[in-house]
Phi, psi and omega in degrees: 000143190241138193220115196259133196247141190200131181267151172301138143339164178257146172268178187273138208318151192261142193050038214256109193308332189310329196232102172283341185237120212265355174305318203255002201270131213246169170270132157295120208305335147302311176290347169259350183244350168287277201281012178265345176276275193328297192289355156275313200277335182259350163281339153307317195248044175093319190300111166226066187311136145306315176237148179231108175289124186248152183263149191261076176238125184334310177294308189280358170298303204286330171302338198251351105001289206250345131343261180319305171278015152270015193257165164288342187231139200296169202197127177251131133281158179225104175312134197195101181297036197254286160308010156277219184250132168097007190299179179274142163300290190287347165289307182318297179328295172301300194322314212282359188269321195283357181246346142007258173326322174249005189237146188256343199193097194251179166223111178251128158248119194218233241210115172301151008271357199290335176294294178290328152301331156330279186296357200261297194318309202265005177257352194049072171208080176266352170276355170259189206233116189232121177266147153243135157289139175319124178087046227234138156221139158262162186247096208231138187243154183235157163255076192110165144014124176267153209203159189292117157097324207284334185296155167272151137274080208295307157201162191234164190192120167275172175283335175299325203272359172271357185064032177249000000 
């Protein structure tokens, strides 16, 4: 099973008055047209998630939203307070074991630094330090089920390193 970690796109500025309730602060209209390229191009080069787990905070909606419409095969988000910043892990974990079975390939999309300890967490590194740049995805592959320590990293890859 292959399982892809994608930090939100980039958004409008954090603490910026316009958006006082930081849950609704949207991706910029640069940040939405960057990661709608990077995600055709890695839907080119195979990642073709089915189900995409979102944290439901706007910017990571609209991300795994553009996410989805870049696949070749219809791809449902799906919303999971899990991914919010500081979320539970081992729920998460469990949702994503259950979809197992019909799914080859999922995507969670969430929040820096929780992306990158995530991805450290399912590598058995929880102790080390991985930065993702915004619109940032990692690959992380399982044999069964995903499981904290069980996972490769198969590559991690920003949009700069995509020419987006």
């Amino acid at each position: 099973m292959d399982l892809y970690i994608v930090r939100h796109a980039w958004a409008g500025q954090f603490g910026d008055p316009q958006w006082p309730d930081d849950r609704r602060r949207p991706l910029t209209e640069e940040g939405k047209e960057r990661f709608a390229v990077l995600a055709a191009l890695l839907a080119e080069r195979g990642m073709k998630p089915t189900r995409i787990a979102a944290s439901p905070m706007v910017r990571c909606l609209e991300t795994a939203r553009l996410l989805a419409k870049a696949m070749s095969s219809p791809a449902e988000v799906v919303e999971r307070e899990e991914l919010l910043p500081d979320g539970n892990v081992e729920s998460l974990l469990a949702w994503t074991a259950k979809q197992v079975p019909t799914q080859s390939q999922i995507a969670w999309v969430g929040h820096a630094p929780d992306v990158g300890f995530l991805t450290l967490a399912l590598i058995g590194n929880p102790s080390g330090s991985l930065r993702f740049a915004k619109g940032a995805v990692a690959a992380v592959r399982f044999d069964g089920k995903p499981q904290l320590g069980a996972g490769e990293l198969r590559w991690l890859v920003t949009a700069k390193m995509l020419g987006c």
